[in-house]
N, C-alpha and C positions, 0 to 999 in steps of 0.2 A: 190804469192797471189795477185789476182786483187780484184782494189777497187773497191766501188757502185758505178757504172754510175749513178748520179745523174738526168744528161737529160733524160734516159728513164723514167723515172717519168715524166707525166702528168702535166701538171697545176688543173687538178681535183683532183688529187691523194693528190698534196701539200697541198690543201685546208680542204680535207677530216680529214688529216695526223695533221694537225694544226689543224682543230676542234678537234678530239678525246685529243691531247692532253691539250687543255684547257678544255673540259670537264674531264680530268681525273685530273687536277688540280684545278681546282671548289670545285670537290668529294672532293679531300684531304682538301682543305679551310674547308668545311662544318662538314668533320669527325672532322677536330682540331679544330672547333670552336663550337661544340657541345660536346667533350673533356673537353674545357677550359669551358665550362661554367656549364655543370655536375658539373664539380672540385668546380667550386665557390657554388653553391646553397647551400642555407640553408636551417632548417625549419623557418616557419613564425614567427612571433613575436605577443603576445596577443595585440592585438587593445584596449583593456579596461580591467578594472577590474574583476577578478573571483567577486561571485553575494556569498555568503552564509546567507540562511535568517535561523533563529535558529527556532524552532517550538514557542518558546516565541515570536518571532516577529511578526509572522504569527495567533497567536490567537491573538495580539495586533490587528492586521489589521482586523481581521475577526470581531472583535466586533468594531472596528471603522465605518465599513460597514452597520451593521443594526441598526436598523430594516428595511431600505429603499432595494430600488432596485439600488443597486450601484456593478460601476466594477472600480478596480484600480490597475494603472501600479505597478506591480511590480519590472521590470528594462526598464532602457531607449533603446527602439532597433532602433535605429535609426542608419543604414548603416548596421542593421546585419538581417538575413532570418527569426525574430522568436522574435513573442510579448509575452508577459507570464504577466496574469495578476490573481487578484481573485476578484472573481464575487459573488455577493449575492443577492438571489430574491429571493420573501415572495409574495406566493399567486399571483402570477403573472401569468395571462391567454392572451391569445388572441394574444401573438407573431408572428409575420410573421413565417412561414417555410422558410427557406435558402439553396441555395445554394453558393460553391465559386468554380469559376474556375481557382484560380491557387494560394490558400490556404488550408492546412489541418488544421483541428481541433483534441485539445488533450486535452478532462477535464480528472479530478481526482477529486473526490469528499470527501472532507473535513467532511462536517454537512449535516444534510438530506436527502432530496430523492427528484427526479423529474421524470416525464414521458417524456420522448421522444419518438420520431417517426423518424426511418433511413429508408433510400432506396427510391424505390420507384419513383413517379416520383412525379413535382410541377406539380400543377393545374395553369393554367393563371398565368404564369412567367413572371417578370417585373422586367428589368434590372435596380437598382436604381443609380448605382456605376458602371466603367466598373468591369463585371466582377462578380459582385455580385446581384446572383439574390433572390428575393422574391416573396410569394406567399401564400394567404390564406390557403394552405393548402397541404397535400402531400396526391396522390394516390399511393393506393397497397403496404406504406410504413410500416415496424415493429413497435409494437408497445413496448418499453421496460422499466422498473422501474431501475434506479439506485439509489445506496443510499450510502454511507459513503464507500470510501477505494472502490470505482470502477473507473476503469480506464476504457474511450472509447476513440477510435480513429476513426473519421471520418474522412475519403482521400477527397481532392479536388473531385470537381464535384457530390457529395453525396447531395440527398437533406436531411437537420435537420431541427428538431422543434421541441421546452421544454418544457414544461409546469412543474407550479410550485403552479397548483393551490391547495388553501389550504394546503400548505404544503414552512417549511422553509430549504433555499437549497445554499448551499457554495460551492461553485469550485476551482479550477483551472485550468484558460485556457492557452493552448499553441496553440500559431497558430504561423504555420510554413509556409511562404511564398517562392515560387517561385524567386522572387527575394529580394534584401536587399532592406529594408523600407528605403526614403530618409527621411533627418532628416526639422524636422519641417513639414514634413507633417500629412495631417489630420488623427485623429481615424477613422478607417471603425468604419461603422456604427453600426456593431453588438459587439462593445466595447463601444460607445460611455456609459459615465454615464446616466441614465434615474433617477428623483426622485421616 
């Protein structure tokens, strides 16, 4: 039995010969090391407290609210994707139409009824916030009544507008953001408290 002559091989061939097997030893690094760390993962761990508010706490709040035009945090979202607050307005006309570009809106209605108007497009849009725009008005937009135990969901980039006139109107809003709210930063303006 004759050995491998080594000298017919190339100085190209030894080169080639030594890449593939350090790339096929790389491979094997990255299988076992994608292996080993499979093995370790966890699931996550809660960042904060579960929220449970009882319906007694929540008519507590809903009468703390009026008779004004007021909105109040319901939990602290600060670092997480999603403000939840409850909202009360009494006869309230003349609200900007809004849009958000990289927040949803989610009321559920509590007391009353309001009019809104979805779809559609803003009239003379005025960015006041990045991101958030405003606008006396929406064309071509629906015009819809909600009232107690209606859920609407408006997606980012929708323009909305409430109206609450003559008429008393409790919510709850969920706005669901794009990214996590950093902490200490300001209320968007369409939560801000108004008297």
């Amino acid at each position: 039995m004759s050995k491998p002559n080594l000298n017919a091989y190339t100085t190209g061939d030894l080169i080639n010969l030594s890449s593939a097997f350090k790339l096929i030893a790389v491979a094997c690094l990255l299988i076992t090391s994608a292996i080993t760390v499979s093995a370790q993962r966890k699931p996550t761990e809660a960042t904060r407290p579960v929220v449970v508010m009882s319906a007694q706490s929540l008519d507590d709040l809903k009468q703390k609210l009026q008779p004004g035009n007021k909105t109040e945090e319901l939990i602290d979202s600060a670092g997480m994707q999603l403000r939840v607050a409850i909202q009360h307005e009494k006869s309230k006309t003349g609200a900007a139409a809004e849009l958000h570009d990289a927040s949803d809106d989610v009321y559920y209605v509590l007391e009353g009824s309001a009019t809104l108007v979805l779809g559609g497009k803003l009239d003379a849009p005025k960015e006041v916030e990045p991101g958030e725009w405003r606008s006396p008005r929406i064309i071509d937009g629906k015009t819809y009544e909600i009232t107690k135990s209606d859920l609407v969901v408006v997606p980012r980039g929708t323009p909305h507008q409430r109206s609450t006139a003559n008429k008393d109107f409790t919510m709850i809003l969920i706005k669901i953001y794009a990214e996590p709210l950093k902490p200490g930063a300001p209320k968007p303006t369409s939560l801000s408290q108004k008297p």
